[in-house]
N, C-alpha and C positions, 0 to 999 in steps of 0.2 A: 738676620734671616739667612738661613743656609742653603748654599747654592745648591740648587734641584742638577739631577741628569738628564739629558732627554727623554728617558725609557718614562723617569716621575712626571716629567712635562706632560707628554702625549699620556697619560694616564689621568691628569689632572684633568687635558685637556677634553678627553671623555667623558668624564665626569659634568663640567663645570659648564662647557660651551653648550649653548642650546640650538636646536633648529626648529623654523617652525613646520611641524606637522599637520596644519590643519587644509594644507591645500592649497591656500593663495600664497601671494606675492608676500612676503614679509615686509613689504617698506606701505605695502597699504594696511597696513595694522593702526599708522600713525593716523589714521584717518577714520578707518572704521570702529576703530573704540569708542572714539568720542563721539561717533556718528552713534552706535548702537546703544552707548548710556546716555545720553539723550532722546533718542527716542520711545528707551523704556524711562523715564522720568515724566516725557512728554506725553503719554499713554496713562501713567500712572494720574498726571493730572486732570486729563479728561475725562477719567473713569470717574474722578472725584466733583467733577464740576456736573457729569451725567444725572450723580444721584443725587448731589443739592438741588436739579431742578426740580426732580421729579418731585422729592421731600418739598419743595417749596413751602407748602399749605401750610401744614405740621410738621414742627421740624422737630424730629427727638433723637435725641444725639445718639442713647443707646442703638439705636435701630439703626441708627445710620451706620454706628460704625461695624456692626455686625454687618452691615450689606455691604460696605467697603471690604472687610477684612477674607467673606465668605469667596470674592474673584480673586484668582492667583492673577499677578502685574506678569505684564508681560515677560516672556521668559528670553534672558540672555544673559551668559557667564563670560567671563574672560578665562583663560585657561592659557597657563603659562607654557613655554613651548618643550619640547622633550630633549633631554642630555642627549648631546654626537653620537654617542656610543650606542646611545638607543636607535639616531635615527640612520647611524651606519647599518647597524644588523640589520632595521629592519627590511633598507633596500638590498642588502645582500641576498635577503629571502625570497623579495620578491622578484630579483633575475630571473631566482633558480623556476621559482611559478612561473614565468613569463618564457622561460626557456631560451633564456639570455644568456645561462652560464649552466657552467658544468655542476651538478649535483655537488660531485668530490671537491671539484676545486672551491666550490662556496662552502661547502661545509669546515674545509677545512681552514678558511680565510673569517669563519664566525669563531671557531674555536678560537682564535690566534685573538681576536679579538676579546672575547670573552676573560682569556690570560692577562691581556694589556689591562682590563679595565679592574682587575683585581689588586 
């Protein structure tokens, strides 16, 4: 393997590291994942144990499973987190909205960035 420079490092590292964007804590992700596929699992099974009741009488599969299929399960994605370089800019931006920093001087510290991440 051949040895990288720093200017390739921090370019990679742009690239490659992620952050997360969605707002919480990143160390409760280990927690909420498995919390949120379970309880679309756990929803999806009740939905299913709902309409065997109801079906009880007559049970006909076709119809059943058309009355299974016809509810969307509960909706929740996992969505992986955004590359540094993405979530650098985008707090660069939003200084300049918040009027935290100088127009010029962030514009010109996204350009620079923009250079690094090519």
């Amino acid at each position: 393997m051949k040895r990288l420079t720093p200017q390739e490092k921090k370019r990679l590292s742009y690239q490659k590291d992620r952050r997360n964007r969605y707002g919480e804590n990143d160390k409760s992700s280990r927690k909420n994942i498995p919390r949120n596929r379970a309880l679309k699992h756990r929803a999806a099974r009740h939905r299913v144990a709902q309409e065997l009741t109801v079906m009880r009488g007559g049970l006909d599969e076709d119809r059943l499973e058309r009355r299974l299929n016809r509810r969307p399960a509960v909706l929740w994605r996992k969505y992986r987190d955004a590359p540094l370089g993405e979530a650098v800019e985008w707090r660069l931006d939003r200084r300049v909205e918040r009027s935290n920093a100088a127009p010029g001087q962030a514009e010109a510290r996204i350009r620079r960035l923009r250079q690094r991440r090519r």
